[in-house]
Structures are given as C-alpha cells and as structure tokens.
C-alpha positions as CSV (number, residue, x, y, z in Angstrom):
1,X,-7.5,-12.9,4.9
2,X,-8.9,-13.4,1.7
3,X,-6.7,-12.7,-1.4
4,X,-9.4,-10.3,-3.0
5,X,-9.9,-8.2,0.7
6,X,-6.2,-7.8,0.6
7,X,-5.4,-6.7,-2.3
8,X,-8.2,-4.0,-2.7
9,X,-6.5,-2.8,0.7
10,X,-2.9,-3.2,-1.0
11,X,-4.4,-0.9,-3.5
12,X,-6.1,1.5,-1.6
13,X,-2.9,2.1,0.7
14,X,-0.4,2.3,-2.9
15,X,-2.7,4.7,-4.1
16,X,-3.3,7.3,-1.4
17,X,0.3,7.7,-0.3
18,X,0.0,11.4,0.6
19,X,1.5,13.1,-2.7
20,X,0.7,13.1,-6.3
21,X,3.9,11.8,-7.4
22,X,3.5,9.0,-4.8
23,X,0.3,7.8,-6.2
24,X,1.1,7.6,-9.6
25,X,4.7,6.0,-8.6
26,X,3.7,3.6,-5.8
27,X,0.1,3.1,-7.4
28,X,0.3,3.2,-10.4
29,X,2.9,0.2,-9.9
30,X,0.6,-2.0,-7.9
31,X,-2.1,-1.7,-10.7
32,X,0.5,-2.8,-13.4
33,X,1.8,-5.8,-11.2
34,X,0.2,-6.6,-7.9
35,X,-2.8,-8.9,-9.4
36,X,0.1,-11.7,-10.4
37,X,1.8,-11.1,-6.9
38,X,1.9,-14.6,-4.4
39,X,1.2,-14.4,-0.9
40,X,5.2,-13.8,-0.2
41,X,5.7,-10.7,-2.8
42,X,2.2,-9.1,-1.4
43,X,3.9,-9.2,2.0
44,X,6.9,-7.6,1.1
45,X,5.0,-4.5,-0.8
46,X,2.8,-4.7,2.9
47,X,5.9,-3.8,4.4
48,X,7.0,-1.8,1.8
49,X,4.5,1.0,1.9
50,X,5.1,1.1,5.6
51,X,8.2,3.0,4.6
52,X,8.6,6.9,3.7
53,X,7.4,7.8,0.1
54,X,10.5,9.7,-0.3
55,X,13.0,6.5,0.8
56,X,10.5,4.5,-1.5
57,X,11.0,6.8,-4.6
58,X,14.6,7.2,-3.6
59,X,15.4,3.3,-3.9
60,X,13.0,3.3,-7.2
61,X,15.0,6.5,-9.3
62,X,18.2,5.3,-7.7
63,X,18.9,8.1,-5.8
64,X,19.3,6.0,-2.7
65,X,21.0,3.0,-1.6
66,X,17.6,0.3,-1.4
67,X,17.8,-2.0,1.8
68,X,18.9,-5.8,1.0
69,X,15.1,-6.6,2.1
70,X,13.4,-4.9,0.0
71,X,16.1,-5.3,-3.4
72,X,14.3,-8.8,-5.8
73,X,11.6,-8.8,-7.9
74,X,9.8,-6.1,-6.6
75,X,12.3,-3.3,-6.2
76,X,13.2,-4.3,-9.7
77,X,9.9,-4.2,-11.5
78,X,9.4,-1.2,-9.4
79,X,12.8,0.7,-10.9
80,X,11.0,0.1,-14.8
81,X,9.2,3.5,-15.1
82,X,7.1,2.1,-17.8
83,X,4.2,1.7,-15.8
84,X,2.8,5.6,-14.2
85,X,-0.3,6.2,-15.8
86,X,-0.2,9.8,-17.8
87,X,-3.6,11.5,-18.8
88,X,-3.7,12.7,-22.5
C-alpha cells in the first residue's frame, strides 16, 4: 500500500477512537510523530489501535503494566504528554 494511503488511514483510525480523551491522546500523538514513522513503527501503532482505548491510555499514564510488544519507541514517545493539542 502506498505510504501516503496508509497513513491518512493511520490517522483517520488514531483520531476517531470513540471518546474525546482518546482522540486527543491517541490522535493527537500520531499527528506529532507518525509522519517520521518507517514501515516497521507504522505497523506496530496498526496493531496498536486494534487494542482498547482504555488499555492504550492505561500503558501511556502508567496506570497499567504495557505488554513487552508494544514497550520501544512508540510506547515511549507516547508516555511524553507534550503533544495533545488544547484549544485557547
């Protein structure tokens, strides 16, 4: 598939999660990262968002133990809160 096709879906699917706080988590992530992503780390976020929101913002706060297949570069960059658009 081509890179461009996939990540507009990556970004549709991180953004319309089901819940507000989702979206901005989940969402507001991929906008801040997913354009530098390779072909391996855009596969793991695929897999990723087939998870619950609530494990996903679980293993991102920290409330949760995070499966050993998801913990790298991802879970990492995804655990720095610096990145949830706020409206002013």
């Amino acid at each position: 598939m081509d890179r461009d096709i996939r990540l507009k879906r990556l970004r549709f699917r991180a953004w319309h999660r089901g819940t507000k706080e989702a979206d901005l988590l989940i969402g507001g992530f991929f906008d801040a990262a997913g354009d530098g992503w390779a072909d391996a780390e855009m596969t793991l976020f695929e897999e990723l968002l087939e998870e619950q929101d609530v494990d996903i913002m679980a293993w991102a706060i920290g409330t949760d133990v995070c499966p050993a297949r998801y913990e790298g570069s991802i879970m990492e960059a995804l655990r720095v809160l610096n990145y949830v658009p706020i409206a002013r």
